[in-house]
Kinemage of the C-alpha trace (Angstrom):
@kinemage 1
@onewidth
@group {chain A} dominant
@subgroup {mainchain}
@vectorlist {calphas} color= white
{ca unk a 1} P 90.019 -56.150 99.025
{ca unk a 2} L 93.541 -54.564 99.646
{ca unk a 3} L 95.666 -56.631 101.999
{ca unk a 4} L 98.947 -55.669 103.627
{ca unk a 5} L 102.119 -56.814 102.848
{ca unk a 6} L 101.944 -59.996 104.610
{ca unk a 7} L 98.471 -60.998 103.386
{ca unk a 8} L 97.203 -60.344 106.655
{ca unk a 9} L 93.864 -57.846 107.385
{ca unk a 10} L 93.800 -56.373 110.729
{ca unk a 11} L 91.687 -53.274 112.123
{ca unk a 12} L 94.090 -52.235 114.989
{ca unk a 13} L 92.335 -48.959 117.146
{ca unk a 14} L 93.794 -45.362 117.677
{ca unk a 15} L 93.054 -44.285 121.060
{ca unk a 16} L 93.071 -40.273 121.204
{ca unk a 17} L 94.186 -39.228 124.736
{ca unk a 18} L 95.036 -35.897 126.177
{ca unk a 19} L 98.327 -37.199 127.680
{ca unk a 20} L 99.724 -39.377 125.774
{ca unk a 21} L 103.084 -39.867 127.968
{ca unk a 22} L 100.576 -40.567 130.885
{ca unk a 23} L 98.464 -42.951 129.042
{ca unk a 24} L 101.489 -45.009 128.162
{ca unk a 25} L 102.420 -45.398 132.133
{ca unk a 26} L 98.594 -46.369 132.643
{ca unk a 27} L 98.239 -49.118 129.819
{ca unk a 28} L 101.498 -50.639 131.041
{ca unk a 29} L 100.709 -50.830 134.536
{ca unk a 30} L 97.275 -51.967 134.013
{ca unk a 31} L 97.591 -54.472 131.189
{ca unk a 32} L 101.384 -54.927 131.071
{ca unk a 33} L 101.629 -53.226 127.451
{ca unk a 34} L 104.537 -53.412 125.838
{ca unk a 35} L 105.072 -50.138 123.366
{ca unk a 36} L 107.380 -51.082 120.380
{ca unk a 37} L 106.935 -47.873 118.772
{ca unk a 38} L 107.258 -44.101 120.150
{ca unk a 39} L 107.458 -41.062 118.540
{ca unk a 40} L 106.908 -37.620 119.457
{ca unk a 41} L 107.179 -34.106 118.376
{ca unk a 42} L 109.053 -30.819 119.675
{ca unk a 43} L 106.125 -30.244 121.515
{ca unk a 44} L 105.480 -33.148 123.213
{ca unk a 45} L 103.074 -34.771 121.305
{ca unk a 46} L 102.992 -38.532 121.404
{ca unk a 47} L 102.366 -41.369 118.856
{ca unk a 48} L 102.830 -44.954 120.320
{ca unk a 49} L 101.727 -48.298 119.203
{ca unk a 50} L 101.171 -50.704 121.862
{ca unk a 51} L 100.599 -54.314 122.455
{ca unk a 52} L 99.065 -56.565 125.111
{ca unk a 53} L 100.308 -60.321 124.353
{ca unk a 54} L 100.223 -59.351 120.948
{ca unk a 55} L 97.060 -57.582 120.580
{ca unk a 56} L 98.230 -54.202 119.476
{ca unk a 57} L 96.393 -50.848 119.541
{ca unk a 58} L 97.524 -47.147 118.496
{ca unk a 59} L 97.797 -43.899 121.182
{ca unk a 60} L 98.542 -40.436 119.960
{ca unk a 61} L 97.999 -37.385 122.134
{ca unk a 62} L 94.573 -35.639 120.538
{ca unk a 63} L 95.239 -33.346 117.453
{ca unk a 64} L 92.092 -30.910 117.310
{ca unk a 65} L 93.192 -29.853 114.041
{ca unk a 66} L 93.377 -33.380 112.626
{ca unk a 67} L 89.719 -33.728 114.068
{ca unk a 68} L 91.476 -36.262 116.892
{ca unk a 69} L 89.739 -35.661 119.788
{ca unk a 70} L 89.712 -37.684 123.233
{ca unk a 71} L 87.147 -38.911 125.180
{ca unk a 72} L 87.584 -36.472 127.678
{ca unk a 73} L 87.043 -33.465 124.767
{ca unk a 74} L 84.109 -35.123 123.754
{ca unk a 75} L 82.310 -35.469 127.080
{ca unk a 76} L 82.519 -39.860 126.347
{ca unk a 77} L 83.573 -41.627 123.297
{ca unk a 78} L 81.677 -44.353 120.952
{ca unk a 79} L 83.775 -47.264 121.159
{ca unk a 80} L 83.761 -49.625 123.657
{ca unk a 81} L 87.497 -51.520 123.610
{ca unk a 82} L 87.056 -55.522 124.395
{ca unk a 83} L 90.081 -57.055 126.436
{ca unk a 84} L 89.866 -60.716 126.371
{ca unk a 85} L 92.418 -62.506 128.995
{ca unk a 86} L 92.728 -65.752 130.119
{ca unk a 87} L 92.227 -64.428 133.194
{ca unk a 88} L 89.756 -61.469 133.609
{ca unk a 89} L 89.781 -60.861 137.189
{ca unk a 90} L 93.189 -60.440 137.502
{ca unk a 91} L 93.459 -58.325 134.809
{ca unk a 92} L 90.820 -55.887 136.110
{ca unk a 93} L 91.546 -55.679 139.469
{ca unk a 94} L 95.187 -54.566 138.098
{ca unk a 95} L 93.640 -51.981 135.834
{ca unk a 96} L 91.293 -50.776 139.212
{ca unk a 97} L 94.244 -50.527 140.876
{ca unk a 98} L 96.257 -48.795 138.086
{ca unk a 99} L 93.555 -45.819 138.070
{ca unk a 100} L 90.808 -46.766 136.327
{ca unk a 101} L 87.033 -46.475 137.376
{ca unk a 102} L 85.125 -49.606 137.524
{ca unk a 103} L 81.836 -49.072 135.848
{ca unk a 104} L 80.365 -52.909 136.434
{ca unk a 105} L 82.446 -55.567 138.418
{ca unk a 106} L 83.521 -59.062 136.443
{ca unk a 107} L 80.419 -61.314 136.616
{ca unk a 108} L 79.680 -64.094 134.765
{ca unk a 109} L 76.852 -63.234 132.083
{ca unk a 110} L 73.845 -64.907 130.725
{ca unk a 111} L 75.044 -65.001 127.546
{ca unk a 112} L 78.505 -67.203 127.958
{ca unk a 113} L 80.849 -64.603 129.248
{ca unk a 114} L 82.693 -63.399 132.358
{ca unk a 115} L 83.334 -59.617 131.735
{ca unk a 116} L 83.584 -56.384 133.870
{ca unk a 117} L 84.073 -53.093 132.513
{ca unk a 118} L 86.318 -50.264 133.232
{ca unk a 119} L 86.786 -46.570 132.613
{ca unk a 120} L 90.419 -45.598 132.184
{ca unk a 121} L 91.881 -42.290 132.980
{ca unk a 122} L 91.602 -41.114 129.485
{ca unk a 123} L 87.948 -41.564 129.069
{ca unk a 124} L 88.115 -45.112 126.959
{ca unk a 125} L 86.149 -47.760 127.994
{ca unk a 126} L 87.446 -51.516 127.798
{ca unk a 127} L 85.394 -54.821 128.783
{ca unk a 128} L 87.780 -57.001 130.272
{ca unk a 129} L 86.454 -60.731 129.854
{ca unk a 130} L 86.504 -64.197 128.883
{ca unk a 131} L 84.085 -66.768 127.183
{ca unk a 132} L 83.048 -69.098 129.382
């Protein structure tokens, strides 16, 4: 197995959104992201990495050429994104508020979890949540 430089394996998600300057604005709002890297192109295109309390994830405006294509291209995407916070509720109802679309409300589940989920602007869906 290949490891990074640090020894350290991590499988950190690209999200492909149409606007990527937009999406930035939304993942901040909602779940106070922090971007420590931004790059983009004569035309406006956007790379970004992100992170929420450390938890980093990718953006980058969707490339059609590159075979990038957003949720909203593809009529839904395949990936669900998991958001675990200490606090769940507080973290969705920010999100809500933000502009995403709940899809369930946070409820504790059978199976040992408190979790709501959310549709964000973009077309990604995240499960914001806790064990219990």
């Amino acid at each position: 197995m290949a490891d990074n430089a640090n020894g350290k394996v991590a499988i950190t998600p690209m999200l492909s959104v149409r606007n990527g300057t937009a999406a930035i604005k939304f993942y901040k709002a909602a779940f106070g992201a922090n971007e420590s890297l931004h790059v983009e192109d004569e035309s406006g295109s956007v790379v970004a990495q992100l992170s929420v309390n450390g938890a980093e994830f990718w953006l980058a405006d969707e490339s059609p050429k590159n075979q990038n294509f957003s949720p909203e291209s593809l009529g839904g995407g395949s990936v669900r994104m998991l958001l675990i916070v200490e606090n769940p509720d507080v973290v969705f109802d920010r999100a809500v508020v933000a502009g995403a679309s709940v899809v369930w409300p946070v409820e504790d589940q059978p199976y040992g979890w408190r979790v709501g989920r959310i549709v964000d602007p973009f077309g990604h869906h995240w499960e914001i949540g806790k064990p219990l």
